[in-house]
N, C-alpha and C positions, 0 to 999 in steps of 0.2 A: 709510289712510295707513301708510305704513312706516315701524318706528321707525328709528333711525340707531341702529349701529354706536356705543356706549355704548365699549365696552371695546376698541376698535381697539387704542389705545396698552397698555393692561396685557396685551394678549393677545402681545406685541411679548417684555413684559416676562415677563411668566409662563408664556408657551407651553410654556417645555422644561421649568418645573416644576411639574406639575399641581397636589400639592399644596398648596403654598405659595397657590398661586391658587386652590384649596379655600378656606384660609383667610381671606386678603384676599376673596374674597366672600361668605362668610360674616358678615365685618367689616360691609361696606357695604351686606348687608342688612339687618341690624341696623341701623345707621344711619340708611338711606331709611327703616326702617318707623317708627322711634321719629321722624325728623325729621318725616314726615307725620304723626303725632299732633299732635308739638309744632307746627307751622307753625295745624293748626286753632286752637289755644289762641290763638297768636301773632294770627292774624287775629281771632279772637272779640276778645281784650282790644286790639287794637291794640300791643303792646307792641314799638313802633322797636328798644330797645337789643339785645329777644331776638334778632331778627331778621334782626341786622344784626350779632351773632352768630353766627350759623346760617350766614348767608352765607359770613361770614368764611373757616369750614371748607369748608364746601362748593364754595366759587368753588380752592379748593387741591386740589382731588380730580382726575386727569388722566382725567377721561371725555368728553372733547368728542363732539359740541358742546355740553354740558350746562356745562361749567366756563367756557366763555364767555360764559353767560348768568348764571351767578352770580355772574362777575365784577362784569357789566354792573352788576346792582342790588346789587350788593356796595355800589361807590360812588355809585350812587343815594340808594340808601338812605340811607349816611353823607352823604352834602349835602344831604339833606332831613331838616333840624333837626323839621319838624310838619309831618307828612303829611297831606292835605289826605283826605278821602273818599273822591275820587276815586283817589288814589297809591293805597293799601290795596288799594282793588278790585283797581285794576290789578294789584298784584304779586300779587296774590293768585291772579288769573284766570291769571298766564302761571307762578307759582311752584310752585304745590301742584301741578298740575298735572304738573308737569316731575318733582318728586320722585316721585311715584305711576309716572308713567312709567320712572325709573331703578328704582324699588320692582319692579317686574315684568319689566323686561328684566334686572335682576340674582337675580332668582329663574329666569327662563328659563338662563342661563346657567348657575347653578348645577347646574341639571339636566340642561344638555347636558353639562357637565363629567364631573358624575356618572357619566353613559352613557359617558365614555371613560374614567374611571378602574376600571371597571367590566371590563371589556375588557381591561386592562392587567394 
């Protein structure tokens, strides 16, 4: 499966300035790698408010399709006062997931960045 185009809209945004878009991914690799820690925690204790949290920030990041889906359970999450067994699993199965996936295609990018500032 092919991943999607993660950074369409920053690439829009940072194209003519390489490094600045060095840094802004550097940012949000740091982010995806510490938010896939903490999401494991989050699923082990169940903990709604972290969660839902985490979302908060993340559904505000312009990486579609990804910011669409954390929208989604953005407000999931906050209308589900006690999440049932089942809820958990689920976000869990389509969430860590998704983050891991931004985790590596924002380390790919960093690195094709790299090979053009390299060049420059």
């Amino acid at each position: 499966m092919e991943m999607p185009n993660f950074f369409s809209h920053t690439d829009e945004t940072y194209g003519q300035h390489p490094e600045m878009y060095e840094v802004m991914l550097s940012l949000l690799e740091d982010k995806f790698r510490t938010t896939s820690e903490l999401l494991a925690t989050i699923f082990l204790s169940r903990h709604r408010e972290m969660l839902w949290r985490e979302l908060h920030e993340l559904q505000s990041y312009p990486l579609p399709p990804a910011h669409e889906v954390f929208r989604h359970y953005y407000w999931e999450v906050r209308d589900t006062p006690l999440p049932s067994s089942l809820d958990w699993q689920r976000w869990q199965e389509v969430l860590a997931p998704l983050v891991r996936q931004l985790h590596v295609a924002t380390l790919q990018k960093q690195a094709r960045l790299e090979l053009v500032l390299k060049k420059v």
